[in-house]
C-alpha distance (Angstrom), angle and dihedral (degrees) to the residues before:
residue distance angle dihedral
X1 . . .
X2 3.66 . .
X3 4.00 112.9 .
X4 3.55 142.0 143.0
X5 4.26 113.9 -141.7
X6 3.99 120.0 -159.6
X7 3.49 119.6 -153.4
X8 3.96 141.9 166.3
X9 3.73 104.9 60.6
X10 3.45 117.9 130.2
X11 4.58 135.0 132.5
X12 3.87 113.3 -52.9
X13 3.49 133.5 174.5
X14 3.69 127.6 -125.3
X15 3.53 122.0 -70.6
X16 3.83 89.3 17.3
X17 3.68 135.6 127.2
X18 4.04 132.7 -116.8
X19 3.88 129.1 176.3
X20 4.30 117.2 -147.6
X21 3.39 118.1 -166.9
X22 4.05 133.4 -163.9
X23 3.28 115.2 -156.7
X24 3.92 111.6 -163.2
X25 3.81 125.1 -153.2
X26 3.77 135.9 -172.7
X27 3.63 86.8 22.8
X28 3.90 137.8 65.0
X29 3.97 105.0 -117.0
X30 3.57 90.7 -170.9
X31 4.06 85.8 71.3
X32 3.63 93.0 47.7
X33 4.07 139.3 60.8
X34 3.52 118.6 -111.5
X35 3.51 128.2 -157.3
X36 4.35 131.2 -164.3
X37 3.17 112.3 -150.5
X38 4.11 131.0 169.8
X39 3.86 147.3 -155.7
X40 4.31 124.5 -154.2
X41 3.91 105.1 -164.4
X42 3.67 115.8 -91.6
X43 4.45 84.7 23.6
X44 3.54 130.7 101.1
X45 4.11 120.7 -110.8
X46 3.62 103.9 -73.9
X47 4.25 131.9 -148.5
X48 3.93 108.1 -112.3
X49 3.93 109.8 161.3
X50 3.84 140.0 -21.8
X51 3.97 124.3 -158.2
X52 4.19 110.2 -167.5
X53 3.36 121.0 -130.9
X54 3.45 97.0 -119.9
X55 3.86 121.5 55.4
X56 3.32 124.6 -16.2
X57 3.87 102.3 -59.3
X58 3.69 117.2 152.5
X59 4.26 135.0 -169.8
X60 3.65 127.3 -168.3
X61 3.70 130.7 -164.7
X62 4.09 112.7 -111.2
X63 3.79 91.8 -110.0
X64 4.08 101.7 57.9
X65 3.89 93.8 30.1
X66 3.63 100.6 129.7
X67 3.97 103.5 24.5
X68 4.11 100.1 48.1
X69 3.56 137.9 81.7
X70 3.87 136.7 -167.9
X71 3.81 120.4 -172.6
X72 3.53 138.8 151.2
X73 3.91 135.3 -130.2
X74 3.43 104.8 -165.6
X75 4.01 102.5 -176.6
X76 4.26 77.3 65.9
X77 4.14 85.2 42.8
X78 4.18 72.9 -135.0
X79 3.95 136.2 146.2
X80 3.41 125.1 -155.2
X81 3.50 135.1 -176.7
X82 3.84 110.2 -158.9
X83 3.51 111.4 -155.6
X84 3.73 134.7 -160.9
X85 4.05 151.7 -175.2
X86 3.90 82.7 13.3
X87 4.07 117.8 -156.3
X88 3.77 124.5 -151.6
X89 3.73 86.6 -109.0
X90 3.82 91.8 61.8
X91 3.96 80.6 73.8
X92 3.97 105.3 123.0
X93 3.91 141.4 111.8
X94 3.74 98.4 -93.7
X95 4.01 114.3 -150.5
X96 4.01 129.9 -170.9
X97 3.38 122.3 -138.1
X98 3.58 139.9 -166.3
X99 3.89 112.7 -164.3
X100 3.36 103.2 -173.9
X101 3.41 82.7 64.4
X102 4.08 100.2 43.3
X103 4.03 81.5 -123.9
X104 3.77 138.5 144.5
X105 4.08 128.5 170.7
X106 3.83 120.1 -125.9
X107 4.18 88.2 -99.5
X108 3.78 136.0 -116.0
X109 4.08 120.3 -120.8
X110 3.50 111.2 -132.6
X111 3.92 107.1 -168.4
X112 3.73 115.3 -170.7
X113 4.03 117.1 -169.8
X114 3.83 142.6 116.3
C-alpha cells in the first residue's frame, strides 16, 4: 500500500523547537518530491517546505524561511521537517504530501502556546 504517515506533533511553547517526520511506504521517497504543507482552523491549506527529487534542493514558504528545515533520510525512506523558534501562529495540522503520487498523510497538530 502506498501511504505517507506524519508524526512528531505534539504542545510547544514559544520560541521552541519540534521535529515531524513522514515516513513513506510502498514507494521510494528518495525518488520523489515531497512537499509540507499546513492548515490553522478557519485558514486555507498553506505551503510549508518542498525537497526536489533530485539533489538536495529545498523551498520554504515566506513565513518559516529562516526557522524550518526539510531533509530526507533515505535509509528510513523518512521526511522530516525540523522546525525551530516556533510562534503561536505556526499552530496548524501540518500534512506531507507527495504529488507525484496524488498523496497526502492523515496530518499531525502541532499546538504552540504557553
Amino acid at each position: 500500500q502506498v501511504q505517507l504517515v506524519e508524526s512528531g506533533g505534539g504542545l510547544v511553547q514559544p520560541g521552541g523547537s519540534l521535529r515531524l517526520s513522514c515516513v513513506g511506504s510502498g514507494f521510494d521517497v528518495s525518488s520523489y518530491t515531497i512537499n509540507w504543507h499546513r492548515q490553522a482552523p478557519g485558514k486555507e491549506r498553506e505551503f510549508v517546505a518542498s525537497i526536489i527529487s533530485i539533489g538536495t534542493n529545498t523551498f520554504y514558504g515566506d513565513s518559516v524561511k529562516g526557522r524550518f528545515i526539510i531533509s530526507r533520510d533515505n535509509a528510513k525512506n523518512t521526511v522530516f521537517l525540523k522546525m525551530n523558534n516556533l510562534k503561536p501562529e505556526d499552530t496548524a495540522v501540518y500534512y506531507c504530501q507527495s504529488p507525484n503520487w496524488a498523496l497526502w498523510g492523515q496530518g499531525t497538530q502541532v499546538t504552540v502556546s504557553s
